[in-house]
Each structure stands twice: as structure tokens, then as C-alpha cells.
N, C-alpha and C positions, 0 to 999 in steps of 0.2 A: 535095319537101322531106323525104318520109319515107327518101327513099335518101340523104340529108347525114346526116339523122339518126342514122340506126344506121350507116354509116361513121366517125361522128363517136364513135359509144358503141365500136365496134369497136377505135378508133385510143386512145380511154382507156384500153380497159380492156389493150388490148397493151402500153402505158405502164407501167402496173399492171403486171401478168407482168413486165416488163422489169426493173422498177427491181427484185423480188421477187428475181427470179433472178439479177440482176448490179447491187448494190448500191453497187458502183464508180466508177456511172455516174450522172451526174445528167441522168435525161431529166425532161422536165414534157411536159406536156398541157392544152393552152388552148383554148377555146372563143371566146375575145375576138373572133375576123374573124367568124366567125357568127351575135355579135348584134349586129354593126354595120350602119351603112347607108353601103353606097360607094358614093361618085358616080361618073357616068359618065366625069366628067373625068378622072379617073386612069387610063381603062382603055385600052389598045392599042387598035390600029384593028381588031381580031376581036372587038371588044366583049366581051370572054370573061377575057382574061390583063389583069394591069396592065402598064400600062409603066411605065418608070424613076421619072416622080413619084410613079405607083402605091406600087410596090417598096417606096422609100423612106417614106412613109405608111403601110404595112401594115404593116413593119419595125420601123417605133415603134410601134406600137399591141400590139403582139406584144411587142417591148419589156416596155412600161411593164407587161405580165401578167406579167412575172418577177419570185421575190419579194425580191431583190436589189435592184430598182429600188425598191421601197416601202420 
């Protein structure tokens, strides 16, 4: 957990720089899939990756973090 962690702080704070040095651009950075809890059921048969119902449930949840949606 501590390697999501600072991946996860890594990939913010690059977000940060990003938007700083090219204001052009509208990136975001979400933590939403991270404190969710995903069922088995949506996951491909590697237990690892979602499949297609997957996808589409991560998509919206990801989603609804934009603040466009609110």
C-alpha cells in the first residue's frame, strides 16, 4: 500500500507542475478509485485489470470526481 501511496502523491503533485507550467491545459487528479472498494465481479479473468463492466463503473466514478459533473 505504501508503493499506491507515494505513486499516487507522485502523480498529484506531477499534475501540480503540469497545470503550473502549461495553464492551457486542464489536467485534474483524483484519488476517487483508491478509496473505493471494487468487487471481484467487474474484474477480467487475471483478477488484476477490469473488464468491459469494469471499465464502464470505474469511468463513472471517475466521472462523477470532475467538477463539471457537481
Amino acid at each position: 500500500m505504501q508503493i499506491v501511496e507515494d505513486v499516487n502523491r507522485l502523480l498529484q503533485q506531477v499534475v501540480v507542475d503540469a497545470r503550473t507550467q502549461l495553464p492551457q491545459l486542464d489536467l485534474r487528479y483524483t484519488s476517487r478509485l483508491y478509496h473505493l472498494s471494487i468487487p471481484i465481479d467487474i474484474m477480467a479473468a487475471d483478477c488484476f485489470h477490469p473488464g468491459k463492466k469494469g471499465q464502464e463503473q470505474l469511468s463513472l466514478e471517475v466521472w462523477k470526481d470532475q467538477p463539471w459533473f457537481m
